[in-house]
Backbone as a chain_set.jsonl record, in Angstrom:
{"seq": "XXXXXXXXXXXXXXXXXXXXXXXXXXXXXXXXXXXXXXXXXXXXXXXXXXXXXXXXXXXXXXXXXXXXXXXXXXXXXXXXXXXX", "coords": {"N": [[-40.209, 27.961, 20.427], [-43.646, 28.319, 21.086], [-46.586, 28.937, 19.604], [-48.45, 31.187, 21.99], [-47.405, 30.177, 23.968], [-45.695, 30.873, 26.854], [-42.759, 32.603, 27.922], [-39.945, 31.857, 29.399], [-38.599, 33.337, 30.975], [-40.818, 34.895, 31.404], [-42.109, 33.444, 32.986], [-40.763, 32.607, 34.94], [-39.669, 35.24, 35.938], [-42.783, 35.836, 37.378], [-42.861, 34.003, 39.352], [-40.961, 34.363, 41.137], [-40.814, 36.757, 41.4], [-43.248, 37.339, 43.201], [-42.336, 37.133, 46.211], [-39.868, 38.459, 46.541], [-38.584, 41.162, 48.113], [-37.592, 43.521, 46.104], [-38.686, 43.493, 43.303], [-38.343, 44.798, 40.819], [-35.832, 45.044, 40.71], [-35.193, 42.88, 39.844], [-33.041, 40.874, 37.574], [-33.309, 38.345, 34.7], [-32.048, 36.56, 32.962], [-32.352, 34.634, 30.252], [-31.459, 32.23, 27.946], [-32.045, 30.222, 24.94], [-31.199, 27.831, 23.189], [-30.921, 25.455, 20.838], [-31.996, 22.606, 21.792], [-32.132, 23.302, 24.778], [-32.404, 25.456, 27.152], [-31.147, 28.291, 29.539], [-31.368, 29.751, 32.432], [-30.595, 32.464, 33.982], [-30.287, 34.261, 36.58], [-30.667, 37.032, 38.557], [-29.894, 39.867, 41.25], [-30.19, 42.966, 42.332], [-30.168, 43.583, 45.153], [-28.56, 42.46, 48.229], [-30.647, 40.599, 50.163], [-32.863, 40.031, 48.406], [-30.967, 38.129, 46.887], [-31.093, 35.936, 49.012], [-33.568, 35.47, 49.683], [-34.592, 34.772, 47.436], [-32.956, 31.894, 46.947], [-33.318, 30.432, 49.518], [-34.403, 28.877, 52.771], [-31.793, 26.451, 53.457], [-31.619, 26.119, 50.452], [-34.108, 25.564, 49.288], [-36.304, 27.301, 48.346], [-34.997, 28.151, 45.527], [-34.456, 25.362, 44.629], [-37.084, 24.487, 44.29], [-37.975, 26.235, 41.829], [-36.205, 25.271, 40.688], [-36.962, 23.038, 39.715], [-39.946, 23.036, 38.913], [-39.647, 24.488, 36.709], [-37.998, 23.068, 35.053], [-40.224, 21.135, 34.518], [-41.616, 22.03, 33.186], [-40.026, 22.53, 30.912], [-38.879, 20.189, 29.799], [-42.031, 19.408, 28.941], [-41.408, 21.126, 26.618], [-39.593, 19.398, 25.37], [-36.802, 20.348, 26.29], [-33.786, 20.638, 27.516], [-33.169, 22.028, 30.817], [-31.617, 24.426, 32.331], [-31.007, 26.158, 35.568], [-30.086, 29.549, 37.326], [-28.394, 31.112, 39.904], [-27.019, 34.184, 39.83], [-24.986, 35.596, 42.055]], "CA": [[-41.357, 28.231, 21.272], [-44.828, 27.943, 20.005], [-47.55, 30.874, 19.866], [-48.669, 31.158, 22.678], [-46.495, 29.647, 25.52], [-44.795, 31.977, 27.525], [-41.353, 32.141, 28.146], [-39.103, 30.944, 30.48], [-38.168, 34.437, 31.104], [-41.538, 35.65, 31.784], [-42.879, 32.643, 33.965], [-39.628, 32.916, 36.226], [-40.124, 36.694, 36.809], [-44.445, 36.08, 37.648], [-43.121, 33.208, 40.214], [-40.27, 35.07, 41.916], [-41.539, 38.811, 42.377], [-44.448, 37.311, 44.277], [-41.475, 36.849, 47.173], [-38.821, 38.876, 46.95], [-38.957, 42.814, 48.643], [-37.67, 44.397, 45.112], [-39.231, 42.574, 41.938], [-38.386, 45.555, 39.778], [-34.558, 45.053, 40.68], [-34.192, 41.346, 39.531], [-33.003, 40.098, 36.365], [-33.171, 37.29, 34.672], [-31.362, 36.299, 31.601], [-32.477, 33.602, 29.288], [-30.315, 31.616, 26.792], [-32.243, 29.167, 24.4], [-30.515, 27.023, 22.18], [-32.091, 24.138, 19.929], [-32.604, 21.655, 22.935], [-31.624, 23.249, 25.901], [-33.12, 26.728, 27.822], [-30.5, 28.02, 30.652], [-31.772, 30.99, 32.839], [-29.719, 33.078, 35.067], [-31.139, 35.048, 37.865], [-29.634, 37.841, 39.642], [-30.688, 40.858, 41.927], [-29.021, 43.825, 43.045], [-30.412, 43.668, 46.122], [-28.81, 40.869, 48.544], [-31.486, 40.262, 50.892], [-33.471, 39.36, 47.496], [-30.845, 37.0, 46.694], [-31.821, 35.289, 50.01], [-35.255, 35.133, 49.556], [-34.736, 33.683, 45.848], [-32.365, 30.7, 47.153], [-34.659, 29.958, 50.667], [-33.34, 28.037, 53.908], [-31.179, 25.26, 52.596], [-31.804, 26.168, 48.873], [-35.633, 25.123, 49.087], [-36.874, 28.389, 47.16], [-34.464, 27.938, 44.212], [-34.43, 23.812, 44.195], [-38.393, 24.337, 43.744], [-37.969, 26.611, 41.016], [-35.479, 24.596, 39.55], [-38.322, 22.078, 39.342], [-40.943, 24.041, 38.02], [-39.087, 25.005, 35.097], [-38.01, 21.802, 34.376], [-41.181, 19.788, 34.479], [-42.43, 22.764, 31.594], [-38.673, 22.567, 29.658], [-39.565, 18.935, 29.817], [-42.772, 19.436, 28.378], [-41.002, 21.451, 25.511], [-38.332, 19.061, 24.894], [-35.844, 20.903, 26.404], [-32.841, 20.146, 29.024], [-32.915, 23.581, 31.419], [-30.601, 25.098, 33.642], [-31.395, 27.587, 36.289], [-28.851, 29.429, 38.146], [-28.337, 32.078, 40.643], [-25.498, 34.745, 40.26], [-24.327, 36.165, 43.012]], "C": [[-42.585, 28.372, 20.38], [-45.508, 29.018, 20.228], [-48.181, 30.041, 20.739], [-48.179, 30.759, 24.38], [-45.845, 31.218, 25.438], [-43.352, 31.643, 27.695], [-40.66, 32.101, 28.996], [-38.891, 32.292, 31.237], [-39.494, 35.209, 32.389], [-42.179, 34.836, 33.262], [-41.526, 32.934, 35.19], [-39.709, 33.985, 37.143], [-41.68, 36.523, 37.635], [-44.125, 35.171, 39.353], [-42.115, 34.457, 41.433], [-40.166, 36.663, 42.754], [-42.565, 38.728, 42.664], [-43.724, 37.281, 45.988], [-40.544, 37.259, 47.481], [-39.182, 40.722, 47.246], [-38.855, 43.539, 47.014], [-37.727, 43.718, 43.753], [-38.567, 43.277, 41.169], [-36.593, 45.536, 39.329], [-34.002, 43.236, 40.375], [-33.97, 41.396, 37.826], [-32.739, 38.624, 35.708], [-33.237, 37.004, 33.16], [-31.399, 35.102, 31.062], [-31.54, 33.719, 27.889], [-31.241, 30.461, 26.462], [-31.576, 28.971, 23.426], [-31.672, 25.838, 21.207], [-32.332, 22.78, 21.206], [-32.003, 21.667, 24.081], [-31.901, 24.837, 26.04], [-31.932, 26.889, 29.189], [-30.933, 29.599, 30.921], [-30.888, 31.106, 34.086], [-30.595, 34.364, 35.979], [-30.344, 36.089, 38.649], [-30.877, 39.159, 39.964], [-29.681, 42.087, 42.412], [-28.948, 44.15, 44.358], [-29.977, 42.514, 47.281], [-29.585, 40.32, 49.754], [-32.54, 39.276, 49.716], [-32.82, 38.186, 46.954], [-31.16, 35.701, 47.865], [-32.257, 34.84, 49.651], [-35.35, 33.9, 48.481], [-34.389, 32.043, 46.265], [-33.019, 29.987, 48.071], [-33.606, 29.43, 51.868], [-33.197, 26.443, 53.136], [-31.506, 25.419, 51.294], [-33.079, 25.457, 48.342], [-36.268, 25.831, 47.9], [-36.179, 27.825, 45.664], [-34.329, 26.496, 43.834], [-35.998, 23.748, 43.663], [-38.499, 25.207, 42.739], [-37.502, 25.544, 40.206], [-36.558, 23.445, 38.631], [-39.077, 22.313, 38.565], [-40.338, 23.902, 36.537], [-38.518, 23.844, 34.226], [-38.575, 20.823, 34.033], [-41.162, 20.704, 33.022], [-41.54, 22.789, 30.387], [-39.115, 21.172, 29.242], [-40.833, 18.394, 28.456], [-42.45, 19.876, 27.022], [-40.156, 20.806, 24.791], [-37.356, 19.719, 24.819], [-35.229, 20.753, 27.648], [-33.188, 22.018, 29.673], [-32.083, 23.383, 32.205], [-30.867, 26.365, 34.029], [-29.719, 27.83, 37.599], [-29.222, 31.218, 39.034], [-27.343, 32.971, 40.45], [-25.618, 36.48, 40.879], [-23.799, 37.54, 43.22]], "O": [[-42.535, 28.516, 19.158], [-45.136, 29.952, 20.939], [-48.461, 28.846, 20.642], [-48.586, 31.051, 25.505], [-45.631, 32.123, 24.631], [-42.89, 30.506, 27.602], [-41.279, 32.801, 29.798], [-39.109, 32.132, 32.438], [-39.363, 35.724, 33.5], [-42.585, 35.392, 34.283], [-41.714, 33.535, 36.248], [-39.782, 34.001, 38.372], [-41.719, 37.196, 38.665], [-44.799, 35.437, 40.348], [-42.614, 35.169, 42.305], [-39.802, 37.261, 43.767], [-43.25, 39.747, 42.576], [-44.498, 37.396, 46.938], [-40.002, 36.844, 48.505], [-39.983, 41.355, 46.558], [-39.876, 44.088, 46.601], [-36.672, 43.435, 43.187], [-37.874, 42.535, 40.472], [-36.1, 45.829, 38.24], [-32.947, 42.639, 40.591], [-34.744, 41.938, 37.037], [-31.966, 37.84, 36.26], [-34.177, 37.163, 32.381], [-30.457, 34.363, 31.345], [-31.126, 34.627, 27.168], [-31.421, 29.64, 27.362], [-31.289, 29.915, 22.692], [-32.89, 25.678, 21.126], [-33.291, 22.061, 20.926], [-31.441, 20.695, 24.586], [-31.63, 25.521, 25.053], [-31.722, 25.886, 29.87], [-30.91, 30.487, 30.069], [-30.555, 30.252, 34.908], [-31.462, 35.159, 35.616], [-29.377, 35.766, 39.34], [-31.969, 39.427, 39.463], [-28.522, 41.937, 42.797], [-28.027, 44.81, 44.839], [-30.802, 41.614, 47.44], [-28.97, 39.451, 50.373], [-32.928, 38.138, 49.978], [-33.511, 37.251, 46.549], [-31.443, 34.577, 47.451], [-31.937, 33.772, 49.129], [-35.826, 32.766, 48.508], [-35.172, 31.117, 46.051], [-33.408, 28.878, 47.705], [-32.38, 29.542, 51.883], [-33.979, 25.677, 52.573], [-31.798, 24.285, 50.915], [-33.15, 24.892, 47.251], [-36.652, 25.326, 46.845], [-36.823, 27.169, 44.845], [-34.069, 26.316, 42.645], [-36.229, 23.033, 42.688], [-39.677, 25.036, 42.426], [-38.113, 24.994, 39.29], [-36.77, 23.201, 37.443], [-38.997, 21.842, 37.431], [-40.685, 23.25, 35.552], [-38.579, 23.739, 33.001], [-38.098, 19.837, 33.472], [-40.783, 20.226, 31.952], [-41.911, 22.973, 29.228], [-39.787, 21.113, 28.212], [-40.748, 17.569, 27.546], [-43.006, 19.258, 26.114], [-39.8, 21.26, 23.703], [-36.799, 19.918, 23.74], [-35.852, 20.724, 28.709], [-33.386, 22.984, 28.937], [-31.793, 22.318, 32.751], [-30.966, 27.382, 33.342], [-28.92, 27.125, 38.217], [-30.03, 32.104, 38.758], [-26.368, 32.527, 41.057], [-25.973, 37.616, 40.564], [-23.19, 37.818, 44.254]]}, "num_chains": 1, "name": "protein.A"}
């Protein structure tokens, strides 16, 4: 990561606790490697996992996006995931 970018970590949390009832109760666990970023997502709350995933998995397929145009940009494969 370069000075100044943010991290996968931090941009995930800024998008997702604009939408879910308890921001303060998610986590979200980053793993970088040398060309490949995989973030895991969880909540203790499951109404928040709801919210996160969307109707038909809209919310979390447009994350998935997001994060992969900017992994992209870094030269890096990502994986985003939800657990349950």
């Amino acid at each position: 990561m370069e000075v100044g970018e943010r991290s996968f970590k931090e941009i995930v949390y800024d998008i997702i606790s604009e939408f879910v009832t308890y921001p303060d109760k998610l986590n979200i666990d980053e793993r970088i490697g040398r060309s490949s970023v995989i973030i895991g997502i969880s909540s203790s709350e499951r109404d928040d996992i709801s919210q996160i995933i969307g109707k038909s998995g809209a919310n979390i397929t447009a994350l998935k996006k997001i994060i992969e145009i900017i992994a992209n940009k870094r030269d890096l494969r990502c994986t985003v995931y939800v657990v349950d």
